[in-house]
N, C-alpha and C positions, 0 to 999 in steps of 0.2 A: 273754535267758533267764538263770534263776541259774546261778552257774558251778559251783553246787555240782551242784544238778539235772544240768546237761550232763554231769559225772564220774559222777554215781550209773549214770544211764541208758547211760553210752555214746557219747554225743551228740558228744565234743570231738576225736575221731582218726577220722581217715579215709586208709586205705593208700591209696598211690599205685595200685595195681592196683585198688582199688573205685572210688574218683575215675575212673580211665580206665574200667571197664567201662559204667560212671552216661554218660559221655560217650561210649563209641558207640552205647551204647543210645538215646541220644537225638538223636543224628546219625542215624542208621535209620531212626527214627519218624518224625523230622521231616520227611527228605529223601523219607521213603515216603510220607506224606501231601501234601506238596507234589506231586510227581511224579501221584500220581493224581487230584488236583481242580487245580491248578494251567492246565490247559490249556481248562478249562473255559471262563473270562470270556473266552479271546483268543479262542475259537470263536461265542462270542455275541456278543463286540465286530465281530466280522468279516462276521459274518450277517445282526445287526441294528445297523446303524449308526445309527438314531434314538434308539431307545427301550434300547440297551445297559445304561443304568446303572439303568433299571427294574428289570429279567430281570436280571442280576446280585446287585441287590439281595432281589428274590424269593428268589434260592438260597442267598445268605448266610443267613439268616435261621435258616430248618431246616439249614441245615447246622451252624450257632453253637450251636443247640438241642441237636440232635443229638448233638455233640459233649460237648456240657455235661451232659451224662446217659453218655454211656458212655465218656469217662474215668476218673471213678472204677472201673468198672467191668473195663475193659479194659489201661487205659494205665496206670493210677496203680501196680497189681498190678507192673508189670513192674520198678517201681522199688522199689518198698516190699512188706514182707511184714506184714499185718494178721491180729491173734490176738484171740480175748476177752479181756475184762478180766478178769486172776485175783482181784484186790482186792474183795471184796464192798462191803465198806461203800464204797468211792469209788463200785460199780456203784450201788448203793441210792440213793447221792449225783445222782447224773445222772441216775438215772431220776426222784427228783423234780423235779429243776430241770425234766426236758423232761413232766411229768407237769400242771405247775403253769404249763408255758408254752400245753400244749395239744396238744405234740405224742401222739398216741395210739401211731401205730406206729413202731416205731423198731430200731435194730441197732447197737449198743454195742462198737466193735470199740476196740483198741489198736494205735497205727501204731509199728511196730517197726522203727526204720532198723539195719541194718545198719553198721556201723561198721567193724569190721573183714572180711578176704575170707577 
């Protein structure tokens, strides 16, 4: 990224205290998601000793789905705060490009990282 861009927006400092919050926040998540499907595959490798990596694989699949749809939605918020665009012409700008790609419906947000706490 330019280094100018990074100084306009913010982008280049990060307090010691946002860096650490960013990291147990993500120690939480992580070890929270693990902790509840984690025990999963060892209860189907132990039940069904044939066909385990079948059944396993069935459940990844919607769960990778799943997931890939309500991160944005859920997880991503926890770290980043998203706002409209206040710039018009840049909005006018993306709304053709996704106009002219085909997308119809859509939601034009700004990811606003937080930089300083």
């Amino acid at each position: 990224m330019n280094k100018k861009l990074q100084n306009k927006y913010g982008l280049t400092y990060q307090s010691f205290l946002r860096w650490f919050e960013l990291n147990i926040k993500g120690f939480v998540i992580n070890n929270l998601i693990i902790s509840l499907f984690l025990w999963v595959p060892y209860i189907i490798i132990y039940k069904l000793t044939e066909t385990w990596w079948f059944k396993i694989a069935l459940i990844i699949i919607p769960f990778t789905i799943f997931t890939t749809f309500i991160s944005p939605l859920v997880i991503d918020p926890i770290f980043n705060e998203y706002t409209s665009i206040e710039d018009d012409r840049l909005c006018q700008q993306i709304e053709g490009l996704l106009s002219k790609a085909g997308v119809e419906e859509f939601l034009i947000l700004y990811l606003v990282y937080r930089s300083a706490t």
